[in-house]
N, C-alpha and C positions, 0 to 999 in steps of 0.2 A: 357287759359282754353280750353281744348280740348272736354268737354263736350257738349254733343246735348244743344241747348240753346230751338229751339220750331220749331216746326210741325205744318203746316197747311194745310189740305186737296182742293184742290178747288171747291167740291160741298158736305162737311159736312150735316149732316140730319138737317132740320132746325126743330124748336121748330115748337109747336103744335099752330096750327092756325096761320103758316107762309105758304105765298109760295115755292113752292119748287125752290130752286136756282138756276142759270143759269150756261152753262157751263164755262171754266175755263175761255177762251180767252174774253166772253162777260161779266164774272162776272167782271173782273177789271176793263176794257173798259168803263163798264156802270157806273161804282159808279160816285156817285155826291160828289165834293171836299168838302161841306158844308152840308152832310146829315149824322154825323156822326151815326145816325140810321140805316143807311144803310147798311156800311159796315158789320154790325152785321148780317142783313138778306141775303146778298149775300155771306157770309158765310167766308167773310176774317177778320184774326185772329188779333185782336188787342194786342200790344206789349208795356210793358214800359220794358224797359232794367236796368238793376242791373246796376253799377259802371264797373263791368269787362265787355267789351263789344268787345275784342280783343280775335276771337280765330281761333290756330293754324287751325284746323279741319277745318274750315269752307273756311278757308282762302286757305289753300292748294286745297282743291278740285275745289277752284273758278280758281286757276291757271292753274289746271290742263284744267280743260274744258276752258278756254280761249286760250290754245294754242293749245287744239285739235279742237277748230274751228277758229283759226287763228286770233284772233282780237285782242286787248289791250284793259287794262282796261285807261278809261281815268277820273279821278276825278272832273273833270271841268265839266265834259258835264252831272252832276246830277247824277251819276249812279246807280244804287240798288246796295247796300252793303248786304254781306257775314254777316251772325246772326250766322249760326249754320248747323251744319247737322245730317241728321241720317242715319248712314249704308251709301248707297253711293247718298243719297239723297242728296242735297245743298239746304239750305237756306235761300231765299233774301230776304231782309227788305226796304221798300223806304216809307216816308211820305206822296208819292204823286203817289197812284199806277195807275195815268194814263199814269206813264213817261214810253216809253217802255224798256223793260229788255233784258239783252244781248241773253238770252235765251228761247225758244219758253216755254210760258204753256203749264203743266205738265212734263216736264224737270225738273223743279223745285218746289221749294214750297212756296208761295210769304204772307208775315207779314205783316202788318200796323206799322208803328214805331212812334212815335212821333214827332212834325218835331224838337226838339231839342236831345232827343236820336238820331235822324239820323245824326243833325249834330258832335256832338260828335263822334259817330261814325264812321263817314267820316273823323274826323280830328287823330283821331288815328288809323284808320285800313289805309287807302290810305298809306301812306310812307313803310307800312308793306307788301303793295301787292306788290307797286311798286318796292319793292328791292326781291320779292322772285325768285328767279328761276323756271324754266319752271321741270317740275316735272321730274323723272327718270324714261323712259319708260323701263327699264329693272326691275325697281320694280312693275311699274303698269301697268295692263292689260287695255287696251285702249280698247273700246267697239268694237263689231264687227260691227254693222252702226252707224255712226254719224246721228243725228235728221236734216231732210232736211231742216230745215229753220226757220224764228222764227215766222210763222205764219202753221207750221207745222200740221195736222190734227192727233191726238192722238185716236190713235183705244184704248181703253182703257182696257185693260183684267178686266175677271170677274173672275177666281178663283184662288187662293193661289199660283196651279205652274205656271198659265199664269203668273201674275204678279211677280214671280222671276225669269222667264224667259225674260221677257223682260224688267227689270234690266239687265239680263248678256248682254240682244243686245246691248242697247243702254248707259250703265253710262259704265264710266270709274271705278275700282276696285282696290284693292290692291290684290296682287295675291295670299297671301294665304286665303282672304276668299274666292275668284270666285273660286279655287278648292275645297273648303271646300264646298259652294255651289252647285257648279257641284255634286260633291258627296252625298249629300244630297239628289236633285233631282232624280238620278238614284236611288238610296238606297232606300230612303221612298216615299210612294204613298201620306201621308198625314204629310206633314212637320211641325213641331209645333215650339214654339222659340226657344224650348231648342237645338233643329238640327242647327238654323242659325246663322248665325254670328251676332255679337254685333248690335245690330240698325236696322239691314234687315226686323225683325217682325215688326217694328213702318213702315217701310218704302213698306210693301204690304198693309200696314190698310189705307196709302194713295192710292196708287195706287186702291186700290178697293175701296174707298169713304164710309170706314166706318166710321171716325172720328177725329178729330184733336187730335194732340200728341203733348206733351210739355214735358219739365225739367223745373218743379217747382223752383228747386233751382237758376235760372239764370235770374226768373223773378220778377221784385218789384210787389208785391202783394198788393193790397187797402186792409189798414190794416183797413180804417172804414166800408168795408164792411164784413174786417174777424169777427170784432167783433161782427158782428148781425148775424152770424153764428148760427142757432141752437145748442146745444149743444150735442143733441142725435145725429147730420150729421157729427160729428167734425171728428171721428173714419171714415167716408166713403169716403171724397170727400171734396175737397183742393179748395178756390178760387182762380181764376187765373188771372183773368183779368175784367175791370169793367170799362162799356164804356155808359154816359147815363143813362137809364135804363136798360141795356143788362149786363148781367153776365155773366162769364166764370169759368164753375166750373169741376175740374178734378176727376176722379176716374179710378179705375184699371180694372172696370170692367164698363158695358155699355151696354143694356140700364139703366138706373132707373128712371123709370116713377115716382115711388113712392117719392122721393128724390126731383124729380122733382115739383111736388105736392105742398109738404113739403114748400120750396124755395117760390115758387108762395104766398103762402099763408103766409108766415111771411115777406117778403118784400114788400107786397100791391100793389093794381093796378098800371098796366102799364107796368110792369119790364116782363121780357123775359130771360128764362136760356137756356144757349150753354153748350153742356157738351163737356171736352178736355178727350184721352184717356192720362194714365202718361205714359212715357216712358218706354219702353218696356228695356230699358240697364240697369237699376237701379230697378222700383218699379214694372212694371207688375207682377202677379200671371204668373204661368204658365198656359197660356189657352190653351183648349181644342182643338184642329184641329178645329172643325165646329165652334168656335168661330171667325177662321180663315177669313171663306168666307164669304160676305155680302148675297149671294144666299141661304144660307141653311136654314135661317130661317123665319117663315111665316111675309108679312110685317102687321105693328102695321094698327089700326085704323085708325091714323092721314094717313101714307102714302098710304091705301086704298083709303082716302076721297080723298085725291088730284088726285088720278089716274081716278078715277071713277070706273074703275072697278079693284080689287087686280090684280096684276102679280103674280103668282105661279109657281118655280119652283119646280119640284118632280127630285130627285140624284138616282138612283137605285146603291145600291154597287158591283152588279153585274157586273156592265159595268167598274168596273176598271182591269185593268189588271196588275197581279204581275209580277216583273220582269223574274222570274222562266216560270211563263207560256209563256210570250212575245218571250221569247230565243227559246222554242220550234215550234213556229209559223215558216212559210215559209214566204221567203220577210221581214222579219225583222230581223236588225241587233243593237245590242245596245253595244255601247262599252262608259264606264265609262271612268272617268276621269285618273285615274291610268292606264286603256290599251291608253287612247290619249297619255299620256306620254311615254309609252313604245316603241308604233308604232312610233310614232316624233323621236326617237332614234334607232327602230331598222336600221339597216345595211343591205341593199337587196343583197348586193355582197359579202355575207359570206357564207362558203363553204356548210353549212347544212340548208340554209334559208331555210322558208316556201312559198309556193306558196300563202297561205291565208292571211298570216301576210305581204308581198309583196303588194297583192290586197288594204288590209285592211291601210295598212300605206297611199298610193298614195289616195285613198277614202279619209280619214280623212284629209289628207293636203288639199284634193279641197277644202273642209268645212272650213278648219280655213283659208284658203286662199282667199276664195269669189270665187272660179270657179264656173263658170255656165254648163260647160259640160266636161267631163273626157273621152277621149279615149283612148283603147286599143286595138291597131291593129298590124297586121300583115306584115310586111314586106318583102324584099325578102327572107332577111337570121335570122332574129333576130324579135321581138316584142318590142312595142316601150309605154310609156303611154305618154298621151298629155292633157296639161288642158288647156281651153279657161278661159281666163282672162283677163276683160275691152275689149273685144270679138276680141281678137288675142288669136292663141293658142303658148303655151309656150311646149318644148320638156323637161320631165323628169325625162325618164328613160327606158334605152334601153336596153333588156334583150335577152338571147339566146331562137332560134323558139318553141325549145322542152320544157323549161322550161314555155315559154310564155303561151302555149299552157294550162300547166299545172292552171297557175293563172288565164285563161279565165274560166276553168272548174269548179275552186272552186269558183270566182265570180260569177256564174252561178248556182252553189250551196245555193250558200248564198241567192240568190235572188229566188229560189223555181222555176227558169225556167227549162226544161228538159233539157238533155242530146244533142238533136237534133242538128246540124249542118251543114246540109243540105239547110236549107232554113230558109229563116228570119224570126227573133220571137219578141215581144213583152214583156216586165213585168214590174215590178212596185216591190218600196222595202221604207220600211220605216225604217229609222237610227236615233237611237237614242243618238247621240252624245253628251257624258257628259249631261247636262242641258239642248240641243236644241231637237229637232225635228225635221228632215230633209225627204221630201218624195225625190225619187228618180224614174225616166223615164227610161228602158234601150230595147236599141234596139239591139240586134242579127244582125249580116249579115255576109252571107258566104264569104269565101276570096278564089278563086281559086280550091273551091272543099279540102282547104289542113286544112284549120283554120275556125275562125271564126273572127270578129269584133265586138266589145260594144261600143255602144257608150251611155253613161252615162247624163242623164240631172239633175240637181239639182233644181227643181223645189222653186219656193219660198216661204220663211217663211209667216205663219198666223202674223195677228197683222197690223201693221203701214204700211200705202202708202203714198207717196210722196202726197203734196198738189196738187192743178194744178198752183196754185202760184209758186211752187217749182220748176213743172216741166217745165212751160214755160212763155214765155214774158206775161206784166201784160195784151197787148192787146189779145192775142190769149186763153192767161185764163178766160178773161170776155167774149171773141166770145164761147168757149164752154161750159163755165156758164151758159148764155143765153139760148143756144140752148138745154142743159138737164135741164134746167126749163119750157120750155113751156110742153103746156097741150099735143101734140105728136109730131113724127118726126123721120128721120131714119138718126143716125149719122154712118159714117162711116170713119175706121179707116183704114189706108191702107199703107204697110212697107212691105221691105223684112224681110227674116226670121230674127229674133232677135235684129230687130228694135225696141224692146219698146211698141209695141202695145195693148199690155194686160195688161202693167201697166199703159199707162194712160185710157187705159177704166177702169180698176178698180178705181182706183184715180176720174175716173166719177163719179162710181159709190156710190164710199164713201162719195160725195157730197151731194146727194141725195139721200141715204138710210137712211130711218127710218121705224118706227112701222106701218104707214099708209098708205104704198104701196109695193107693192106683186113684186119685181126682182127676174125673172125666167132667169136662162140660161142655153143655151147647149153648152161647151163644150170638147176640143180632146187635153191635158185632162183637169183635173180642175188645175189649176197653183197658184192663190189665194184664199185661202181661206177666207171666207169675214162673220161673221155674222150677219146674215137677210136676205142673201141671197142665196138664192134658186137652186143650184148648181148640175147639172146632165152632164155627162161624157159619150164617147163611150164608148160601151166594146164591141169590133168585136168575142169576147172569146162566149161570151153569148147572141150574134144578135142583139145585141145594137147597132145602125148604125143611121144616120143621118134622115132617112126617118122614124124609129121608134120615136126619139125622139121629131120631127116636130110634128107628130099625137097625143101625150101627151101636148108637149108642150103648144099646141092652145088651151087644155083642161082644163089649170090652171090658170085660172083668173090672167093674169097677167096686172101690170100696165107698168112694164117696161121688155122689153128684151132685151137677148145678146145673140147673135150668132156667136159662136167662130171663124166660119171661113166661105164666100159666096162661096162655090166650084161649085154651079151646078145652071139653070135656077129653080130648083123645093127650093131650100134656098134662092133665090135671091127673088123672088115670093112670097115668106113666111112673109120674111121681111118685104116686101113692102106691101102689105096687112094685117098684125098686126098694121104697123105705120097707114094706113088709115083706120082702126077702132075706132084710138083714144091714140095709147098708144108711147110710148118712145123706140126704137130699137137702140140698140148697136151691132154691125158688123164689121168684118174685114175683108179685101183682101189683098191678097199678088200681089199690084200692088206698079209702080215705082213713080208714082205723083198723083196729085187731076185729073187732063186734063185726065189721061190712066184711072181714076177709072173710071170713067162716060162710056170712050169708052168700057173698056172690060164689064159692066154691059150688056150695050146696043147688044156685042155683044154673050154677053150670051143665046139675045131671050125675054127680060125683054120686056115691054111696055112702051116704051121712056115715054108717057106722064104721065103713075103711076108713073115711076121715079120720074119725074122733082116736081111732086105734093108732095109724099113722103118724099123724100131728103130734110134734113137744113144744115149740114154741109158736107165737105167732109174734113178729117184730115189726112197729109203723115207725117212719120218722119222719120228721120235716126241719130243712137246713132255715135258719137263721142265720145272718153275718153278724161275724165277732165282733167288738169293740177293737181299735187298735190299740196294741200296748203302749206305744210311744207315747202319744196326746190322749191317753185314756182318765187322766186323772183330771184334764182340764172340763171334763165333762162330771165330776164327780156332785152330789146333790144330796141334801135329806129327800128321804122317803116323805111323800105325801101321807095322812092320814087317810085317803082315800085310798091310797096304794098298800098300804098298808092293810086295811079291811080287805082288800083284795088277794093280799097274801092268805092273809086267813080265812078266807070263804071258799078257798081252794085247799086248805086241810098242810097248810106251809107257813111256817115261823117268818112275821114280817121282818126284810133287813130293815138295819138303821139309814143306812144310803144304798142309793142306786147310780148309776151313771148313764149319762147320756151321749151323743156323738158328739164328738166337741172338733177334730182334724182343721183346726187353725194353724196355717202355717208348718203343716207335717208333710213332707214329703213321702213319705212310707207309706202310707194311706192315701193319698191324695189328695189331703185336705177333704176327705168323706168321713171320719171318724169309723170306720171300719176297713178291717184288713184281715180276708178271708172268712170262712164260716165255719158254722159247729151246728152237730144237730141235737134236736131235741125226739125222745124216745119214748115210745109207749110199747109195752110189752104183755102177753100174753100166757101162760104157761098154759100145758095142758094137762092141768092136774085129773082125778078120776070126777071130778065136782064138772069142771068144763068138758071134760070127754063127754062126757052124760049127757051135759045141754047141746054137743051138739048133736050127738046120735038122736035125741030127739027135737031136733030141729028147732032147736028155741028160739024167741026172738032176739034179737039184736040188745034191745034194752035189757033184757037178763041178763047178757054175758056183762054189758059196762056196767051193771048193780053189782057183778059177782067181783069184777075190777074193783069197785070204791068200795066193797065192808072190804078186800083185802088186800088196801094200802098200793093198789099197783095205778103209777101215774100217767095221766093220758097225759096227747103231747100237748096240751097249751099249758097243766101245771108244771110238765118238766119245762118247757119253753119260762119259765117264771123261776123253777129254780135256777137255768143260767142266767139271769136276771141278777138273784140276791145272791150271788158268784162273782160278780162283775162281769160276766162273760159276752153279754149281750146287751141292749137296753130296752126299757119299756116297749118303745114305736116297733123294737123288731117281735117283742114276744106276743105282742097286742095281734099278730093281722093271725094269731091260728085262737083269737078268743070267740066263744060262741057268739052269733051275734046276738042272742037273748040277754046275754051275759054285762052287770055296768061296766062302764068305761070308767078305767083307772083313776080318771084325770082329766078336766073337761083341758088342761092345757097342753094334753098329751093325746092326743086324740088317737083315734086306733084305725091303722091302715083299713079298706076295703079288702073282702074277700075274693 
């Protein structure tokens, strides 16, 4: 049966005179195996299952996402079983929702089952997973980020396009609804179900926690509690499920207080109604757009009382803008789904090309490619485009000077920069690419008086950051845990250029943002966008300059700050005296280790001993590309005995294998045996040992001695433990080795510095 079987939100509105629910990852966590009361108020959806409990639908999508993140299902080890999906949602059902699931919450949608529906379950879908094949990536569009881990931190969108947009990031799709999609998004400002594909309406009413969604028809309904049904409710609202005292009653539409009422009062004390929304593929009415967002409408009494004070948001219609108008704008480009397709096929080397359609094609591939920066430069005789990718840049497309020339200029059009070429410029452009959102950085530079140069940043998407679980070992994400919990402090983050440093601050930051403390930052420019926080940018255009936005800054009650970047003694000074009034400072330098941040502060003019008082951590890191998970096994190898000494000379238990790139024949990676990166961390504390060294200005070589007696890893041996992780290979962990330092491998030889 191919049909959605049930939908469950992970924090549904609870019934009146409950608590309000907890989020996804601690509602399941929490429940008690013996509270069957429980699971009702923490808002997971109790399931008895019909006799057909086998469906293709559900069962496919669970293959598909198990071999886009590489694992297998194994039937022995308990696993949550495949119910149902909706749209490109999945599913899972387990009896015992403390067991953990292959997939992080909110990826998915997690059921209560019975524990004998589960085994049944288990005994007829297992043999059906186990024989299916891994899905056909030429029919399905694989997400453009895979969810970084299964304890993943879900930035959760608040309105109707956030939430089908990040559907398109993160699930995998079938490809004619992600274009139907796409075009949708572009096309209309306020998407209603009848614009989306089959299930996609049931599956934003999750993502915005408006309500649980079921198919009636796939579930056994307590037929003693159908019958104490009013008879005037029979026409409105379907029972669904009946756990206890707790009922589960469906309707098409939502709220009904009065209904609710009703219920209460002919089932007699104690009892408690959940209301399910029906399935949006079969029974929903067509609802209204604002029935769409959970924001648009005033909240009830009940969730006033639990807030204390109501949240109010006011929408002005004013502030949307139609596509017509957008196109007119300077700095904004919006190309639909139908020109993505056009551009992916146009030909740059046919005889009547366009210089705009050139530009505009190479742009679009960065986007669906993952490049972080696009160049277009100048060469001796010809112009060349270049995309950085898993941060090497790749060559291609090399074009004549004169025509080049031509494609800088409409580039430069498109982006509302002037004509000038004399001297280096500035701008910013926002793309609205099919269904995404893309801001864009571009920088001007003259080439010899003859051309110009772009260079192009792809600034990152809103929404989702990496945990710090994610992003690094379990010890160094508890040392920076700790250190943005305390009551103040000045943490400092410190890399070469496009070393990762903005996303694990942000990734900090996402730890510790909530409603009841004030995150102010400045910076050059804004890269993440993050809501709750409080976000200001140069603009050298309009005197916006670092020394303006200090003297505002100190003037906004802040609890925590970020300073995009320490360039001079008067932002180092800032820093250090916001942390010693009391408050949490975020900062980065573009220094080589923990040992040189200390020194170049010091030699900035700072006051060693504000420092050493100030300072809790100090964080370096350098990104490495990952191994791809697909073709990662065909690279797999014994450890050399060479490599091995090398583990151990670094103070690391040698692995038995390592793995090398192997992308034969892998589409996912591109036949480069890597697909995205990871970084490697070296960390700093400031314990009273190092506050000491540095109020008295030690050297450099003290602080890395006081590092190695106590166990803290610089980044070439963390670079080595994702190594014996599988996570990386030799050639990537080798270019951060000293070069005093032997070489692993005379067959592996180690990148230049």
């Amino acid at each position: 049966m191919n049909a959605t079987n049930v939908l469950v939100p992970l924090n549904p509105s609870p019934p009146s005179g409950h608590d309000e629910p907890a989020s996804g990852a601690d509602t399941l966590v929490s429940v008690a195996r013996d509270a069957q009361s429980a699971f009702a108020d923490r808002g997971i959806y109790p399931v008895s299952l019909t006799s057909a409990s086998v469906y293709d639908a559900a069962i496919a999508r669970l293959v598909q996402w198990l071999d886009l993140i590489g694992t297998r299902f194994d039937p022995a080890a308990n696993p949550w079983l495949p119910v149902g999906c909706v749209g490109p949602l999945l599913v899972l059902g387990h009896w015992d929702v403390l067991t953990p699931p292959p997939l992080p919450f909110g990826w998915f949608q997690p059921v209560l089952l019975e524990k004998e529906d589960y085994s049944r379950h288990l005994r007829l879908s297992a043999p059906v997973i186990a024989a299916a094949n891994a899905p056909n990536w030429d029919e399905l569009a694989a997400p453009r980020r895979v969810f970084p881990g299964r304890d993943a931190k879900l930035v959760r969108p608040t309105t109707v396009r956030a939430a089908l947009r990040f559907l398109i990031e993160y699930f995998p799709h079938q490809r004619p609804d992600l274009q139907k999609l796409q075009d949708v998004l572009v096309t209309t400002d306020d998407p209603a179900e009848e614009d989306l594909p089959p299930g996609y309406h049931g599956a934003t009413w999750v993502l915005l926690e408006r309500g649980a969604v079921a198919d009636p028809t796939v579930i056994a309904l307590p037929e003693d509690v159908v019958r104490r049904l009013p008879p005037h409710l029979a026409g409105r609202i379907r029972v669904i499920s009946e756990r206890g005292k707790n009922l589960w009653v469906a309707s098409e539409r939502l709220p009904l207080p009065d209904v609710e009422d009703d219920l209460l009062n002919e089932l007699g004390e104690g009892w408690h109604v959940h209301f399910v929304l029906l399935d949006g593929t079969r029974t929903i009415e067509r609802a209204a757009p604002r029935d769409l967002c959970p924001a648009d409408g005033p909240l009830d009494a009940t969730e006033a009382k639990r807030s204390g004070q109501a949240r109010v948001k006011i929408e002005d219609a004013r502030t949307r803008t139609r596509a017509a108008e957008t196109l007119r704008e300077p700095g904004v480009i919006r190309l639909t789904q139908r020109d993505i397709r056009e551009l992916e096929s146009y030909n740059p080397r046919r005889p009547d090309r366009d210089p705009l359609k050139v530009f505009l094609k190479e742009l679009s591939a960065g986007i669906r490619q993952g490049a972080t920066d696009l160049h277009v430069e100048l060469g001796l005789e010809s112009y060349r485009v270049r995309a950085r990718i898993d941060g090497y840049l790749e060559e291609w497309l090399e074009m004549p000077a004169e025509f080049g020339k031509m494609v800088v200029g409409a580039a430069k059009e498109q982006f509302g920069m002037p004509p000038e070429r004399w001297l280096p410029q500035d701008g910013a452009c926002t793309v609205f690419h099919g269904a995404e959102i893309v801001n864009l950085r571009i920088a001007a530079y003259p080439i010899r008086g003859i051309g110009q140069k772009l260079a192009i940043r792809y600034l990152p998407r809103r929404g989702e950051v990496p945990s710090l679980d994610h992003l690094m070992p379990p010890r160094e994400a508890a040392l920076l845990r700790r250190a943005i919990t305390r009551p103040y402090g000045l943490i400092l983050l410190c890399g070469p250029t496009g070393s990762g440093k903005t996303t694990t601050t942000f990734s900090a930051l996402a730890e510790i943002n909530s409603p009841n403390l004030n995150i102010t930052t400045m910076e050059d420019p804004v890269e993440y966008e993050m809501d709750g926080v409080n976000q200001a940018e140069l603009d050298k255009a309009r005197n916006v300059d670092w020394e303006v936005l200090l003297s505002g800054f100190l003037r906004q009650d802040p609890d925590v700050g970020m300073v995009g970047e320490i360039r001079d003694r008067a932002t180092a000074e800032t820093a250090i005296r916001l942390t010693l009034t009391g408050h949490i400072v975020f900062a980065t330098l573009h220094t080589m280790s923990c040992a040189h941040t200390v020194e170049r502060l010091v030699d900035t003019g700072v006051n060693a001993d504000m420092l050493a008082n100030a300072a809790t951590l100090i964080v370096s890191q350098r990104l490495v590309r990952r191994l791809c998970r697909r073709c990662r096994d065909g690279g797999r190898r014994n450890a050399t005995e060479a490599e091995r000494e090398l583990f151990r000379r670094h103070g690391l238990p040698p692995p038995q294998h390592v793995f090398d790139a192997c992308g034969r024949k892998c589409d996912a990676c591109r036949n480069t045996g890597y697909r995205g990166q990871v970084a490697a961390f070296e960390m700093l504390p400031i314990t009273d040992e190092v506050a000491q060294m540095i109020a008295e200005k030690r050297p450099v070589r003290a602080i890395d001695d006081w590092m190695r007696r106590n166990n803290f890893s610089r980044v070439y041996q963390a670079a080595l433990a994702l190594v014996s992780r599988g996570e990386t290979s030799m050639t990537e962990a080798s270019q951060w080795q000293a070069v005093w330092d032997d070489l692993p491998d005379e067959n592996h030889p180690r990148q230049s510095d």
